[in-house]
C-alpha positions in Angstrom: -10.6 17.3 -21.6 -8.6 15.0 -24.6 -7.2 18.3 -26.0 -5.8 19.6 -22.7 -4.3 16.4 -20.9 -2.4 15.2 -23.7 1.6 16.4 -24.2 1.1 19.2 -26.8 2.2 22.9 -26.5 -1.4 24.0 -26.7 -2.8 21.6 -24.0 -3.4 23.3 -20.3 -1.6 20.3 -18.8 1.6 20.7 -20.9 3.0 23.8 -19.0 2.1 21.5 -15.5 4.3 18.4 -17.5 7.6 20.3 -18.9 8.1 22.4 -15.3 6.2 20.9 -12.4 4.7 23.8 -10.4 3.9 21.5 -7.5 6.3 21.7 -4.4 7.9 18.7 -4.1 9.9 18.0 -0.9 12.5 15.3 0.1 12.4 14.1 3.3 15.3 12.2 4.8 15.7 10.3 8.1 18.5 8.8 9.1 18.8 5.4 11.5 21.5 6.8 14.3 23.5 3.0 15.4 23.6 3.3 19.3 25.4 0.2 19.5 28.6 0.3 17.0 30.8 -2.0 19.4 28.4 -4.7 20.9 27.0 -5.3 17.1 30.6 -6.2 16.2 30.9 -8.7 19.4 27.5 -10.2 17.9 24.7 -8.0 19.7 21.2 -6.8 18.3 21.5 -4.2 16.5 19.9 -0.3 18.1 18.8 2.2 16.2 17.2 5.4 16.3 15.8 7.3 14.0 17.2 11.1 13.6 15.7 13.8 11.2 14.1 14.4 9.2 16.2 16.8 7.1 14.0 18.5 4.6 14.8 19.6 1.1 12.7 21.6 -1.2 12.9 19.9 -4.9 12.9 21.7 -8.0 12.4 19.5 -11.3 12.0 20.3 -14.6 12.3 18.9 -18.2 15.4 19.5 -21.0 16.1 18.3 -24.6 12.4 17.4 -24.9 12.5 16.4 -28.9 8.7 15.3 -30.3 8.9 12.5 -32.8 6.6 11.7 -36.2 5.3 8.6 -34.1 3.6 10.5 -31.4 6.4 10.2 -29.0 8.6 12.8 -27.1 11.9 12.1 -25.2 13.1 14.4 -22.4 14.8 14.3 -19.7 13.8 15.7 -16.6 16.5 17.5 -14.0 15.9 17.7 -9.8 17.6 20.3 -7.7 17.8 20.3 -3.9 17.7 22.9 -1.6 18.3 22.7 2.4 15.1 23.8 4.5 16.3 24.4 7.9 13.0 25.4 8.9 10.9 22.6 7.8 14.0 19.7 9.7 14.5 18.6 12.8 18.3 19.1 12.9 21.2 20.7 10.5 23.0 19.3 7.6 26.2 19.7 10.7 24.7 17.2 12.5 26.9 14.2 13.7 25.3 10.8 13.2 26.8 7.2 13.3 26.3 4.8 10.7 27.8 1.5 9.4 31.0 2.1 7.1 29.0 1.7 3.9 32.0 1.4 1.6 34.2 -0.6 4.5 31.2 -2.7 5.8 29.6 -3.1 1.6 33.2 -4.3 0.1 33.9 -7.0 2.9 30.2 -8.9 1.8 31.3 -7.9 -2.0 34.8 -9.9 -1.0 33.7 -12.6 0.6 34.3 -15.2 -1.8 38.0 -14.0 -3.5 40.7 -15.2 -2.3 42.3 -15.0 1.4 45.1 -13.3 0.9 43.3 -10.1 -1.1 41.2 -10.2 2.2 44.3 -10.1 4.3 45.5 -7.2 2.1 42.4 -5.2 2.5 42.4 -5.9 6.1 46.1 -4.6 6.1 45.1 -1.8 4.5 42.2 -0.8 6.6 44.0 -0.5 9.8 46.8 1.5 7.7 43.9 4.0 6.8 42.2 3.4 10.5 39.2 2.4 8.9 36.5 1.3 11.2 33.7 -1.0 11.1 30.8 2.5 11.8 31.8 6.2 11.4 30.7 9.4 12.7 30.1 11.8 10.0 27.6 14.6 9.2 24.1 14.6 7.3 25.9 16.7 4.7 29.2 14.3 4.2 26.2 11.4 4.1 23.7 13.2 1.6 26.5 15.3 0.1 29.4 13.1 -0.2 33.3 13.0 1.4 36.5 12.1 0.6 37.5 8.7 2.1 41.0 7.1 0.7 39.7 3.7 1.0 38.0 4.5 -2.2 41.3 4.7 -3.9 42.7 1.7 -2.0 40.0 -0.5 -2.9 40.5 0.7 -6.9 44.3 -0.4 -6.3 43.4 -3.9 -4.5 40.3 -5.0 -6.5 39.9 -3.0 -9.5 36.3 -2.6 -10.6 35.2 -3.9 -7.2 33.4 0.0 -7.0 33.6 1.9 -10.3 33.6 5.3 -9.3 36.2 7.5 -7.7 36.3 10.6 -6.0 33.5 11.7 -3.2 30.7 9.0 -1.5 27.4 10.0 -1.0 24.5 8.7 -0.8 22.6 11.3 -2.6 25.4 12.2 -4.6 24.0 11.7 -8.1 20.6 12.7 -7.3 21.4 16.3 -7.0 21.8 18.3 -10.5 20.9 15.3 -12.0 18.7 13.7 -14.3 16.9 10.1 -13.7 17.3 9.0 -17.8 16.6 9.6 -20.9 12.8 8.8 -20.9 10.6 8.5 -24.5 6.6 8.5 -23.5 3.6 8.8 -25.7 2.4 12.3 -26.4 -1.9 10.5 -26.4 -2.0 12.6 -30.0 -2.6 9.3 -31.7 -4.0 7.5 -28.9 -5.1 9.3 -26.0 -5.3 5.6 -23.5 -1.1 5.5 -24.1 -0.5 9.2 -23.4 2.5 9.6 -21.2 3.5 5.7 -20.8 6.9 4.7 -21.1 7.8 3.8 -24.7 11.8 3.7 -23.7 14.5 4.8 -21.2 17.6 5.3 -22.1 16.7 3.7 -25.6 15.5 0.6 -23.7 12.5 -1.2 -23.5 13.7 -3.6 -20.8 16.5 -3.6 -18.6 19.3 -6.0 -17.7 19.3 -5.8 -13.9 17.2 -9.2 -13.1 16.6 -12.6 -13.6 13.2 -12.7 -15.7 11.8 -11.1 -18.6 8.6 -10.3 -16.3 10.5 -8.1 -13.8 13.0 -6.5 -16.6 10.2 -4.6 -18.2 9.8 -1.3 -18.2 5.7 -1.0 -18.0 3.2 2.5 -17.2 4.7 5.8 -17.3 7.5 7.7 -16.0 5.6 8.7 -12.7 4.0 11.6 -13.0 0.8 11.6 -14.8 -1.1 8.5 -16.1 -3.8 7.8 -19.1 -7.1 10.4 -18.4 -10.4 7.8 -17.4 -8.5 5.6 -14.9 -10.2 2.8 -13.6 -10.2 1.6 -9.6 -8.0 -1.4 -10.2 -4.1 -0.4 -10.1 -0.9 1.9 -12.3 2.0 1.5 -12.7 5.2 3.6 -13.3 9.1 2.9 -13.9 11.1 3.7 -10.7 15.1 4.4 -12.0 15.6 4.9 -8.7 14.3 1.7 -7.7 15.9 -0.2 -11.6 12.3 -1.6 -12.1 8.6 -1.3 -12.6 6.0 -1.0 -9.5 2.6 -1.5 -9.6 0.5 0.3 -7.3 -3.3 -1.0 -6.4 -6.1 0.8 -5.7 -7.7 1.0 -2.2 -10.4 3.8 -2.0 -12.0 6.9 -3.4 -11.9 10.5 -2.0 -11.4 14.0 -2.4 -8.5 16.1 -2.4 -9.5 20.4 -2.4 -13.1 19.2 -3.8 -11.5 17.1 -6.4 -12.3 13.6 -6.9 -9.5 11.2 -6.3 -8.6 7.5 -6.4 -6.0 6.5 -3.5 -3.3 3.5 -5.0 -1.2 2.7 -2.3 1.6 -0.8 -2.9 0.4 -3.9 -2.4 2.2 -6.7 0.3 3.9 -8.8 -2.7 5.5 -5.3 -4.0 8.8 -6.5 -2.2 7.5 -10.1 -1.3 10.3 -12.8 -2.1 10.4 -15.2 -4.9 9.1 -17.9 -2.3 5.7 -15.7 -1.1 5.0 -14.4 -5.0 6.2 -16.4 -7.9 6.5 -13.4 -10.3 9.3 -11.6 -7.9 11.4 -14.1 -8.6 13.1 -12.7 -11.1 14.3 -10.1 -8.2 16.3 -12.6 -6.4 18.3 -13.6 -4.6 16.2 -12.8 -1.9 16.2 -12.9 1.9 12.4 -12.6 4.0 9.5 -10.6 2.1 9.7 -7.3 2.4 12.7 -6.2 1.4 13.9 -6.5 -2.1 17.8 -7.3 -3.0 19.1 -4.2 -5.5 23.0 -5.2 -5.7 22.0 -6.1 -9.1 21.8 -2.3 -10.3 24.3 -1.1 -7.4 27.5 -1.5 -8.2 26.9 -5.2 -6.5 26.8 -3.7 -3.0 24.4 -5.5 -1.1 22.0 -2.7 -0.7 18.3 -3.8 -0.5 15.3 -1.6 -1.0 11.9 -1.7 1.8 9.2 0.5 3.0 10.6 2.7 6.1 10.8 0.4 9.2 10.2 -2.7 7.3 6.4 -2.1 7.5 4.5 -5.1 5.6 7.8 -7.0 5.8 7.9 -10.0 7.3 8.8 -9.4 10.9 11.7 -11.4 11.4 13.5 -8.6 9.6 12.1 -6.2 12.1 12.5 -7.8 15.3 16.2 -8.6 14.6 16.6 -4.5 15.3 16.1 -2.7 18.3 14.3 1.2 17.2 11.9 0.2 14.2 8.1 1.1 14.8 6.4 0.2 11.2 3.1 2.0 10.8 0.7 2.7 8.2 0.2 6.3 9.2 3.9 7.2 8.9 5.0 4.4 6.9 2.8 3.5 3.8 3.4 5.7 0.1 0.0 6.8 -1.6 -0.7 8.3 -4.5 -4.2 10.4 -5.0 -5.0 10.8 -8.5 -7.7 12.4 -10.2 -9.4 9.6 -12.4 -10.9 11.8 -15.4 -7.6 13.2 -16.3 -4.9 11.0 -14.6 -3.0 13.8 -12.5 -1.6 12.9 -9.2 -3.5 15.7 -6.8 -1.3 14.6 -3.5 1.6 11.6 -3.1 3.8 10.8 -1.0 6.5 7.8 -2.2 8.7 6.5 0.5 11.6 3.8 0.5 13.9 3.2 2.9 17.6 2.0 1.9 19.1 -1.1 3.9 22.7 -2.5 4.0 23.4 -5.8 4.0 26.3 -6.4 7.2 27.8 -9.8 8.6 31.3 -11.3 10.0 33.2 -11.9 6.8 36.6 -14.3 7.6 39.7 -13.0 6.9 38.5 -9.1 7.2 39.0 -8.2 10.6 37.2 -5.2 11.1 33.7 -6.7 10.7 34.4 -8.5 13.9 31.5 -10.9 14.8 28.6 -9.4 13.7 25.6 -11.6 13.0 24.3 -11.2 9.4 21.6 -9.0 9.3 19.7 -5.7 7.4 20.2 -2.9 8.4 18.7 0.0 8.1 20.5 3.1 7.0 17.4 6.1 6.2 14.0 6.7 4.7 13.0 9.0 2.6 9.8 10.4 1.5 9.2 12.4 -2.0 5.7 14.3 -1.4 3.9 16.9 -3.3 0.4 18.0 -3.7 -0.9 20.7 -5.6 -1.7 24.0 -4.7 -2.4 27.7 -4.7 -3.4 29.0 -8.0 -2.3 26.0 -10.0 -5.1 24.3 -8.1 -7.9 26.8 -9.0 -6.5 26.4 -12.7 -6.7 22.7 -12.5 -10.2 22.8 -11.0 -11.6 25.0 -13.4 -10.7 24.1 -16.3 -10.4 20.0 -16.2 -13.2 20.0 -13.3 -15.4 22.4 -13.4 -15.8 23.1 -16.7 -16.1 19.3 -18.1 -18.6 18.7 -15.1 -20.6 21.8 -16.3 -20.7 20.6 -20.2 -22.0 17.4 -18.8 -24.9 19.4 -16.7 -25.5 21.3 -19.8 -25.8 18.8 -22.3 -28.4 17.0 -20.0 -30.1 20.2 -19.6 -30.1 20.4 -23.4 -31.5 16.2 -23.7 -34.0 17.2 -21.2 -35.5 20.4 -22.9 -35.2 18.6 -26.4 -37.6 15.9 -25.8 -40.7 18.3 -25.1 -39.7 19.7 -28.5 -39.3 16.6 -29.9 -42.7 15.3 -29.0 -44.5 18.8 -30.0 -43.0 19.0 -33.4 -44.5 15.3 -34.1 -47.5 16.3 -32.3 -47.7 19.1 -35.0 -46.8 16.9 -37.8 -49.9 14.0 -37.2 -52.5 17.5 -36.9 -51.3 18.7 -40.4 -52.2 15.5 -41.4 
């Protein structure tokens, strides 16, 4: 079992590591405004949730370099592909949304001057920029042209460094997450597979503390074999920090044994509720956690979809949200003796930060308030004849040696006792 989960050419699990035969599938839904003109006279906000749009993921793992001190560094590519069959709707499909780069750079503006305001309000009814925009799932996943990106370059350069398309998903296709360094285990099998850099980093530089700049467990995809039922944890890039998942029961996935870890309340509590997420502010109500930090500064802020286990002032102040467990809450089953995830599902839902900024006309009076833009869910399980693989060898196999070697105990004690039975006669 030590041989084959650790990351080593010869081990059964390295083939499972470097190109991950599990079918992994991103799941996007997206919150259609039904309201665009009474938010901006001050009304509730009314969503409704459209999709999902389904895309099969493909990863797999490049420039993976093994190092004397039992480390390797990799990093690991994703590649999306549209299933029409498996959504509910086309990437053609029209949906209206908050001006993300309009609605984002007025709260990023706030505070400068009045008269850069003015100009960018100038400018905005020049380019007929509006406070929401219709536009497809592709131009939102995908990315579009949009010449306020070049006008906001020219007012306030380095207000958004980048240029050319806007996406949201933009640099998560073809892309890679970092340049990750994790244990191999050949030295010491409790560390294989947690992080020992990204990007050459032991911490980051997004937050406030030491505690919430750490980069602590693994990259995400297998832990340390012999898990106990307490908690893991894994670095999110995605996400610019550490989460810690708790456990919350045992079960079976295809006759396997698994521990469920789903995230605990205080994952995206505020500073106020838990201490230790300070370092993650400033923060609004629990539940959903402030990311401008490692965002450009946008005030983007990360939940779980429909602010479930947020506090519910955040979801009463929109019209549409129906948090649930069922639909709502990630998991991830994991086989304890060997630390592979058998079934997850992680989902997060992204949030914009909107509100009446003076001196920027188009944001009108609407009341400050978060909200939301889509969910997404990342889910995989294994299956097919990767499952009989994984059963037989790092389950059935193991579970037969320990059968055997009791078998072999139990039929050595009769011998035992005869041979000194013999010896005391001969005497």
């Amino acid at each position: 079992l030590l041989q084959n989960v650790r990351i080593d050419p010869s081990s059964i699990a390295f083939g499972m590591w470097k190109d991950i035969p599990v079918p992994f599938y991103l799941s996007v839904h997206f919150f259609e405004v039904l309201n665009p003109q009474e938010i901006l006279q001050g009304a509730k906000p009314v969503v409704r949730q459209r999709g999902p749009y389904v895309y099969r993921e493909f990863r797999h793992k490049t420039n993976i370099t093994f190092h004397d001190n039992g480390t390797v560094s990799f990093l690991e590519y994703r590649n999306l592909f549209f299933r029409p069959e498996l959504s509910l709707g086309s990437e053609d499909d029209y949906i209206v949304v908050p001006n993300i780069l309009l609605m984002g750079a007025a709260v990023m503006m706030e505070n400068l001057p009045n008269f850069v305001k003015l100009l960018l309000s100038g400018a905005l009814a020049g380019l007929k920029q509006e406070a929401f925009m219709n536009r497809t799932v592709g131009e939102l996943m995908w990315g579009y042209e949009d010449p306020l990106i070049d006008t906001l370059n020219m007012l306030v350069p380095g207000l958004i460094p980048f240029k050319g398309k806007f996406g949201l998903f933009v640099e998560f296709n073809n892309s890679h997450s970092g340049l990750f360094t994790v244990n191999t285990g050949m030295q010491d099998i409790s560390r294989v597979h947690m992080v020992d850099s990204w990007n050459g980093l032991r911490k980051v530089k997004y937050w406030r503390t030491n505690e919430c700049n750490m980069i602590n467990g693994t990259s995400g995809e297998m832990w340390p074999p012999f898990m106990s039922p307490t908690s893991l944890e894994f670095y999110s890039p995605d996400a610019c920090r550490s989460m810690k998942l708790v456990y919350e029961q045992s079960g079976e996935f295809a006759g396997v044994p698994t521990y469920r870890f789903v995230a605990p309340k205080t994952l995206f509590a505020n500073g106020t509720d838990y201490p230790p997420n300070e370092g993650f502010c400033p923060c609004l109500q629990s539940g959903v956690q402030n990311v401008s930090s490692c965002r450009f500064n946008a005030p983007m802020f990360l939940s779980h979809p429909h602010f479930y286990n947020a506090d519910p002032f955040l979801v009463n102040a929109v019209d549409g949200l129906h948090p649930s467990k069922e639909q709502h809450a990630l998991f991830l089953d994991v086989h304890p003796m060997t630390g592979i995830p058998m079934n997850c599902s992680i989902k997060l839902q992204l949030n914009l930060y909107i509100k009446q900024v003076p001196g920027i006309i188009q944001t009108g009076k609407t009341k400050p308030v978060v909200l939301p833009l889509l969910w997404f869910a990342e889910s995989g399980s294994i299956e097919g004849s990767v499952l009989n693989q994984f059963y037989t060898n790092l389950v059935l196999l193991p579970s037969m040696l320990e059968y055997l070697q009791y078998i072999f105990l139990g039929l050595s004690i009769p011998l035992i006792i005869t041979a000194a039975v013999l010896m005391a006669t001969s005497k």
